[in-house]
N, CA, C and O atoms as CSV, one atom per row, in Angstrom:
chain,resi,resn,atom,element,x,y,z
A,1,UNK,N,N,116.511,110.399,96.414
A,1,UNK,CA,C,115.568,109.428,95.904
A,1,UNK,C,C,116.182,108.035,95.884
A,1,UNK,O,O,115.436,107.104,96.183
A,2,UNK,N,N,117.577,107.749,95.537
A,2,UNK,CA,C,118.035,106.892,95.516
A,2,UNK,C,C,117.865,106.246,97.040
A,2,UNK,O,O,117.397,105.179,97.437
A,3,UNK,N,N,118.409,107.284,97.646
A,3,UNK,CA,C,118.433,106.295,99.691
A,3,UNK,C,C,116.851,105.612,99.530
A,3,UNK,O,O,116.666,104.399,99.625
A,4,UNK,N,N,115.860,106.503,99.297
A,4,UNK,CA,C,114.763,106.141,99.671
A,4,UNK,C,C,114.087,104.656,98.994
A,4,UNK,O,O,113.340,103.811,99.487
A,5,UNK,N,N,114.735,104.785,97.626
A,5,UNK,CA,C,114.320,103.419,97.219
A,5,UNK,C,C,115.049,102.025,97.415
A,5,UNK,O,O,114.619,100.884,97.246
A,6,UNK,N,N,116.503,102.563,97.895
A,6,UNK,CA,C,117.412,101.437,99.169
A,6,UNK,C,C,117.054,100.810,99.651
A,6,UNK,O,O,116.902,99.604,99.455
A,7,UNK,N,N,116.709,101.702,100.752
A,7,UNK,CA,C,115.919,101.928,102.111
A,7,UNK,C,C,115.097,100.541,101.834
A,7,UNK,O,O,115.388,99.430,102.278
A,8,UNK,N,N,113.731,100.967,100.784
A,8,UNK,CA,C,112.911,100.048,100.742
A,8,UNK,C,C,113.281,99.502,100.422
A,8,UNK,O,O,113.765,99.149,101.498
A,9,UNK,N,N,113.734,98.745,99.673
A,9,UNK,CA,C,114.328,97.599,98.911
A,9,UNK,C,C,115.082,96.773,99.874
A,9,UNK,O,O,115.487,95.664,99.523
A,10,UNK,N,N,115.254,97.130,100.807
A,10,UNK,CA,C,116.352,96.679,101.914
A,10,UNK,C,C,115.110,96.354,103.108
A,10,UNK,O,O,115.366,95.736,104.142
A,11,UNK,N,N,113.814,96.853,102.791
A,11,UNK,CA,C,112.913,96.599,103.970
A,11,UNK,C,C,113.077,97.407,104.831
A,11,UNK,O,O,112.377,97.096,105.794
A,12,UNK,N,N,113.720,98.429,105.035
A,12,UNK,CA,C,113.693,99.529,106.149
A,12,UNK,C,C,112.515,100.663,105.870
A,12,UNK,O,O,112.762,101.869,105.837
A,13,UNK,N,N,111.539,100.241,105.725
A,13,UNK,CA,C,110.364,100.975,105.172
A,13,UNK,C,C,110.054,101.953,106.253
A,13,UNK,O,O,109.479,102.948,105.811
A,14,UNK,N,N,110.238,101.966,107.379
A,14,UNK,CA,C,110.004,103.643,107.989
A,14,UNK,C,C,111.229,104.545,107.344
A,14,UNK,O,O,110.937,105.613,106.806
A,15,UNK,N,N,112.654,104.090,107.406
A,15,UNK,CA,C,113.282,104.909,106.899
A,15,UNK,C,C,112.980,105.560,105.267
A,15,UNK,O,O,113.174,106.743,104.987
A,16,UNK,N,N,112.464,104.502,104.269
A,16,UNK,CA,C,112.604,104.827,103.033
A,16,UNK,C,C,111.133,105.931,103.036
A,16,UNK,O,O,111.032,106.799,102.168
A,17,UNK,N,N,110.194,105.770,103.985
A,17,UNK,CA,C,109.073,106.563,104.014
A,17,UNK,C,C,109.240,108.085,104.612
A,17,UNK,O,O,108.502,109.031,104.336
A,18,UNK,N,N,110.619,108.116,105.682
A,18,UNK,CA,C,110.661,109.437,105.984
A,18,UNK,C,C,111.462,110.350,104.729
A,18,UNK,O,O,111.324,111.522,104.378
A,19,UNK,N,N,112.315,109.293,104.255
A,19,UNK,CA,C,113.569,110.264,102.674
A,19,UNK,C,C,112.499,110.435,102.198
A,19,UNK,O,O,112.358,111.638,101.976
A,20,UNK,N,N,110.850,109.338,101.648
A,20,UNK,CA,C,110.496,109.821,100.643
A,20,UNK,C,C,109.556,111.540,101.133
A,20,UNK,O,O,109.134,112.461,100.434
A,21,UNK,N,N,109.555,111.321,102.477
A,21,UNK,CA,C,108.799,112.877,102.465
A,21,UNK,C,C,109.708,113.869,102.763
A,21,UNK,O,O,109.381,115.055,102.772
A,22,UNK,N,N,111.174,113.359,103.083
A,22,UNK,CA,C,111.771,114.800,102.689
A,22,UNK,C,C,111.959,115.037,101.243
A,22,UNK,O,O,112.452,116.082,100.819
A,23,UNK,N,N,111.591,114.125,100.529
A,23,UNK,CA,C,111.562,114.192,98.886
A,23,UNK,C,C,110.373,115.455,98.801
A,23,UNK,O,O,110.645,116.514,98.236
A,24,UNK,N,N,109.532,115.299,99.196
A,24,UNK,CA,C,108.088,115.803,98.582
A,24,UNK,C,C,108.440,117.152,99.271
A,24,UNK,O,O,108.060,118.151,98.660
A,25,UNK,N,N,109.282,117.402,100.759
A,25,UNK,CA,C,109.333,118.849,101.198
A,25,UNK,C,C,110.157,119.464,100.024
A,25,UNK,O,O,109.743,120.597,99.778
A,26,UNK,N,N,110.995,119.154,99.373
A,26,UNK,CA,C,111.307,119.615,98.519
A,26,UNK,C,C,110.820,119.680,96.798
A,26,UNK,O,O,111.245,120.470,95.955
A,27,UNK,N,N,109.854,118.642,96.623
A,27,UNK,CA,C,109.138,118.945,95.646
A,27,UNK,C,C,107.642,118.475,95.604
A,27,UNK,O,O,107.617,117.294,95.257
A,28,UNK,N,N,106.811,118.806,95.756
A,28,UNK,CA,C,105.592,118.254,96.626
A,28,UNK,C,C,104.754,117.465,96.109
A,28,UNK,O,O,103.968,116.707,96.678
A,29,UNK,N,N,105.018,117.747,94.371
A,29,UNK,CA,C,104.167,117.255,93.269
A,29,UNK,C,C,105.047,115.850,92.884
A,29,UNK,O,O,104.649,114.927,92.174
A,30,UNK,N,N,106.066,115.941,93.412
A,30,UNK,CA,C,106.804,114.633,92.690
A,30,UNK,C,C,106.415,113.095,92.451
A,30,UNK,O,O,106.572,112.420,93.468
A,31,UNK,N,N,106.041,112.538,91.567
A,31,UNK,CA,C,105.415,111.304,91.211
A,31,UNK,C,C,105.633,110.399,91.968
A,31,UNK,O,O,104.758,109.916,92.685
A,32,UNK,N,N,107.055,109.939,91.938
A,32,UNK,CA,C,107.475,108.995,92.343
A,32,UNK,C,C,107.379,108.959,94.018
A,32,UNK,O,O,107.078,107.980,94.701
A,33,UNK,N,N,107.692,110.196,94.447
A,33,UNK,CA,C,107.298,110.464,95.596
A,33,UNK,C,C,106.116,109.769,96.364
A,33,UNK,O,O,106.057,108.840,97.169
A,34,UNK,N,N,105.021,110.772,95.663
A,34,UNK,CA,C,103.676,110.260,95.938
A,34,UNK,C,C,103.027,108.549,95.609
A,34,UNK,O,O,102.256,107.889,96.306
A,35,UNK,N,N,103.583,108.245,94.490
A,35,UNK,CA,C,103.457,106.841,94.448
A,35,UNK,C,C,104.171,106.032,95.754
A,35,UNK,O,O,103.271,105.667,96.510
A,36,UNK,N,N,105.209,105.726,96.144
A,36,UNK,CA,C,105.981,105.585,97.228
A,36,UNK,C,C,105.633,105.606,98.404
A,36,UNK,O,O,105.797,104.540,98.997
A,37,UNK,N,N,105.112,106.617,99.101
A,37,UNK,CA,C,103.921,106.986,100.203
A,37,UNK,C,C,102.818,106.369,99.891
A,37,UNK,O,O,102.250,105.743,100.786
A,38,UNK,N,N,102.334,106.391,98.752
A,38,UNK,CA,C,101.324,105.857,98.595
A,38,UNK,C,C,100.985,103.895,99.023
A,38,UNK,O,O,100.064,103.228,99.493
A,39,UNK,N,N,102.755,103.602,98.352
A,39,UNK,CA,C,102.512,102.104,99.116
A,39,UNK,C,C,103.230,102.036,100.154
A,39,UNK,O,O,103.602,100.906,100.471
A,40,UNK,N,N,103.615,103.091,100.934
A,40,UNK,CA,C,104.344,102.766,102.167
A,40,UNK,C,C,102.728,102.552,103.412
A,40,UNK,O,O,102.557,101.780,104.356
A,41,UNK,N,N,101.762,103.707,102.764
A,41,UNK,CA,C,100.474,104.121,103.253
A,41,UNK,C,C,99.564,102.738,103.600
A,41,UNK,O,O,98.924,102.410,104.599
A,42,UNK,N,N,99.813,102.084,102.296
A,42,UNK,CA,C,98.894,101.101,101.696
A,42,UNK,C,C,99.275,99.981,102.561
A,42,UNK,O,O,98.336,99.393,103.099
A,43,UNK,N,N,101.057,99.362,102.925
A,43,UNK,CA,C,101.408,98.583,103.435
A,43,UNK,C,C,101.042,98.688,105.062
A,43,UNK,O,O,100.908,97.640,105.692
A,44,UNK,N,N,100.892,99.916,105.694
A,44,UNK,CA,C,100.402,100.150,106.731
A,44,UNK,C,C,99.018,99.762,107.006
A,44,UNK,O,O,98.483,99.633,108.107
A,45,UNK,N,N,98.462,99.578,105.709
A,45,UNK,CA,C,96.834,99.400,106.054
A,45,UNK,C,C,96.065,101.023,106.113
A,45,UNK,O,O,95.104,101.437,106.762
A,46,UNK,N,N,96.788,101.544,105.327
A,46,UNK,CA,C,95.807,103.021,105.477
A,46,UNK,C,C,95.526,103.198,104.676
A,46,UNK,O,O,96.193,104.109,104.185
A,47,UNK,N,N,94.549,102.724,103.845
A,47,UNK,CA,C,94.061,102.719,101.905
A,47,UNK,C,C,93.716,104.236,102.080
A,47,UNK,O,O,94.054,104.810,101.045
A,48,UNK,N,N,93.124,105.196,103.071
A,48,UNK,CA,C,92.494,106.469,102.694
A,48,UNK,C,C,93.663,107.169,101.936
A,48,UNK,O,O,93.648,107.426,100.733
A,49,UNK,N,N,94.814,107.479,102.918
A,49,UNK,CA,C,96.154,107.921,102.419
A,49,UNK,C,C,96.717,107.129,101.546
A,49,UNK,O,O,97.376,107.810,100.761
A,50,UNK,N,N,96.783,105.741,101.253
A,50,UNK,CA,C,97.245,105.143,100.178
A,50,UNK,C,C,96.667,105.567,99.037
A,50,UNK,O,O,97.514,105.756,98.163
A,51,UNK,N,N,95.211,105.864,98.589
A,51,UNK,CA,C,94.635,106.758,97.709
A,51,UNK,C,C,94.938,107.809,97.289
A,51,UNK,O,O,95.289,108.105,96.146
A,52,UNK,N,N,94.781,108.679,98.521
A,52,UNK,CA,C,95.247,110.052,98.552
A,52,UNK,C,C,96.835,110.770,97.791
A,52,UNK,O,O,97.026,111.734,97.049
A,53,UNK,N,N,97.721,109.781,98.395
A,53,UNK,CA,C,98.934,109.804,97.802
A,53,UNK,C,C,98.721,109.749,96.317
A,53,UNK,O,O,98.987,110.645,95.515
A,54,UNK,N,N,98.156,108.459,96.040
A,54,UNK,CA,C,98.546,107.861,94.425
A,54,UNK,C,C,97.631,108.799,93.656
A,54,UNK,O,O,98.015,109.103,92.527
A,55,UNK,N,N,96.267,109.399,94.169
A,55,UNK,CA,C,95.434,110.381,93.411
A,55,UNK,C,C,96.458,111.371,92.768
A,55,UNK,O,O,96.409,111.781,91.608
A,56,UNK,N,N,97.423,111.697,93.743
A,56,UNK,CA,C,98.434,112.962,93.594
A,56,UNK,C,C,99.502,112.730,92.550
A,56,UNK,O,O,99.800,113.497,91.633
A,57,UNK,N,N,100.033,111.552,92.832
A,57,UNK,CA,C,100.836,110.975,91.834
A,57,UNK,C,C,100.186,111.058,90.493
A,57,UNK,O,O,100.706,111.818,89.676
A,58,UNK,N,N,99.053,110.340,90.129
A,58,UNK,CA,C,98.082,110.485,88.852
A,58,UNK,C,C,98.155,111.212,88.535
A,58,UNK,O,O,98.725,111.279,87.446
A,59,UNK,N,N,97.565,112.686,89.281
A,59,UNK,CA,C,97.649,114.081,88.707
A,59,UNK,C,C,99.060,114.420,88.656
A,59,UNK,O,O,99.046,115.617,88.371
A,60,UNK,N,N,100.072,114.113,88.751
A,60,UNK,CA,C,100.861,114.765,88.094
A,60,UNK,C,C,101.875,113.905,86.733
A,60,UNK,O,O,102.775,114.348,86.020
A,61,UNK,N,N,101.235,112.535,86.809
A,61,UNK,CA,C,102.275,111.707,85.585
A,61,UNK,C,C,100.914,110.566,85.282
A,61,UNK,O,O,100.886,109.483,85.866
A,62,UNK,N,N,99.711,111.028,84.196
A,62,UNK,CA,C,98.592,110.540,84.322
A,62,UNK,C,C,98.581,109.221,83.569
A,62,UNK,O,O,97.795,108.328,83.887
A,63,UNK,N,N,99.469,109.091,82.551
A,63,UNK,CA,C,99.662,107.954,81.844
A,63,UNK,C,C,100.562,106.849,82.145
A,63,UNK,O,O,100.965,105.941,81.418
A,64,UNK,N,N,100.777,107.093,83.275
A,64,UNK,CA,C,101.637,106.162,84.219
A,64,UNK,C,C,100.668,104.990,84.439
A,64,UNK,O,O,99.747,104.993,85.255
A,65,UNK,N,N,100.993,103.988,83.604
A,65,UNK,CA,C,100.072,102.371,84.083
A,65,UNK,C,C,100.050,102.315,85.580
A,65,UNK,O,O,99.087,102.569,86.303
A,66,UNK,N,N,101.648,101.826,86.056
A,66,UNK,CA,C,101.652,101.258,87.487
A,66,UNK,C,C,101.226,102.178,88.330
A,66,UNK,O,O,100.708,101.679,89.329
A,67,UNK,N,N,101.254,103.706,88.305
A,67,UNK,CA,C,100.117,104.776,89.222
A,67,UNK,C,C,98.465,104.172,89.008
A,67,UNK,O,O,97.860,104.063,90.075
A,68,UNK,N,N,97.700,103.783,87.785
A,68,UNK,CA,C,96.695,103.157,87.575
A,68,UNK,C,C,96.445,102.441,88.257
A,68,UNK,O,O,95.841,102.710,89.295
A,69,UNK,N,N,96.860,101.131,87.889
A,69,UNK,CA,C,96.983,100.215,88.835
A,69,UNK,C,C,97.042,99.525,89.984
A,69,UNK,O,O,96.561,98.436,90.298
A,70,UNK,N,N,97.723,100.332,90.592
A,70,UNK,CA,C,98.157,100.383,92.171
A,70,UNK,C,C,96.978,101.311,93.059
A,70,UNK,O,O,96.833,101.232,94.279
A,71,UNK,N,N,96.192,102.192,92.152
A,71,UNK,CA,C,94.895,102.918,92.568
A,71,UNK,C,C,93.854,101.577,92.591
A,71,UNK,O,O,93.472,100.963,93.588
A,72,UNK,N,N,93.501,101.312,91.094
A,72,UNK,CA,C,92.669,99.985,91.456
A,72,UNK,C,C,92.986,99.171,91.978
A,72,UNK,O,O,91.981,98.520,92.264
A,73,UNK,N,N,93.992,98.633,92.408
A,73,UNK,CA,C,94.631,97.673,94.065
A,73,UNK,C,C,93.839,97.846,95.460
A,73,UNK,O,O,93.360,97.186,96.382
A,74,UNK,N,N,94.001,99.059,95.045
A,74,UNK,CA,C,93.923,99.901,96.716
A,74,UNK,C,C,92.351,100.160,96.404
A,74,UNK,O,O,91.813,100.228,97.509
A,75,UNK,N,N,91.566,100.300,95.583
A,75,UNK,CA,C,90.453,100.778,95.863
A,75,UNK,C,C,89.140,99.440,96.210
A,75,UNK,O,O,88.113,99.454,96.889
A,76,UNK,N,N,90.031,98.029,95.080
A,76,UNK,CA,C,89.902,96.961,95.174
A,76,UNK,C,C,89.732,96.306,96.833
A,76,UNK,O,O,88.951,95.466,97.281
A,77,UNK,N,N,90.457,96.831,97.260
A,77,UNK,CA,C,90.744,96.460,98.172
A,77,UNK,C,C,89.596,97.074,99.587
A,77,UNK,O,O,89.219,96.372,100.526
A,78,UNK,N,N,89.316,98.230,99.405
A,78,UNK,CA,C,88.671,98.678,100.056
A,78,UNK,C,C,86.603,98.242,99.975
A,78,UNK,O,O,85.513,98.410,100.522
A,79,UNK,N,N,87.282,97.655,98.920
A,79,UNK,CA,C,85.756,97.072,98.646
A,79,UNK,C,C,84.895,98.057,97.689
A,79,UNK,O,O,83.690,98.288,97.795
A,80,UNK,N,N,86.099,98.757,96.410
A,80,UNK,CA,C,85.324,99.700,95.506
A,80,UNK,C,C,85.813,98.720,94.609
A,80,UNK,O,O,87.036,98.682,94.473
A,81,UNK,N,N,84.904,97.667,93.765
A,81,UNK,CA,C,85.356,96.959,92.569
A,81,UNK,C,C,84.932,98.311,91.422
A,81,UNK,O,O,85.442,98.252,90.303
A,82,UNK,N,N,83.965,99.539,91.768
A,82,UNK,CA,C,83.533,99.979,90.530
A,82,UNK,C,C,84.745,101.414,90.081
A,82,UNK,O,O,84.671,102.294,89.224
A,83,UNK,N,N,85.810,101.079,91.146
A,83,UNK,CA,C,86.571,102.391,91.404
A,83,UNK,C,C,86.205,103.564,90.681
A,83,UNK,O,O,86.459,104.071,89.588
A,84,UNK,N,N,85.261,103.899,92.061
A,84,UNK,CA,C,84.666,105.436,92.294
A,84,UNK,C,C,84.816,105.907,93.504
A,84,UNK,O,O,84.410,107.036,93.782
């Protein structure tokens, strides 16, 4: 987890996006994981999977603000102000 948040932090965002899914082969539900993908997804321009990810993240750490947040970003974005 650590390489992966390097990685990004360093801007090598394909690399920090492949650690974070060998993260998830090994734990699939993992938050941080799924949040992570979720804006690696998002930075790509793929809000479906940028959703998808962070939905997953939610369900598993629900009181997480910045998982919130980063959903209404992305849904904002897609042109759902009523995020539904």
């Amino acid at each position: 987890m650590q390489e992966a948040g390097a990685a990004a932090s360093a801007g090598n965002w394909q690399q920090a996006e492949a650690l974070w899914q060998r993260v998830r082969q090994l734990a699939p539900a993992h938050p941080q994981a799924l949040y992570s993908l979720g804006v690696h997804a998002y930075q790509r321009g793929d809000t479906q999977a940028a959703i998808a990810y962070r939905d997953g993240a939610r369900a598993t750490s629900p009181a997480d603000p910045m998982i919130v947040l980063t959903i209404a970003v992305v849904k904002q974005a897609q042109g759902d102000v009523d995020g539904e």
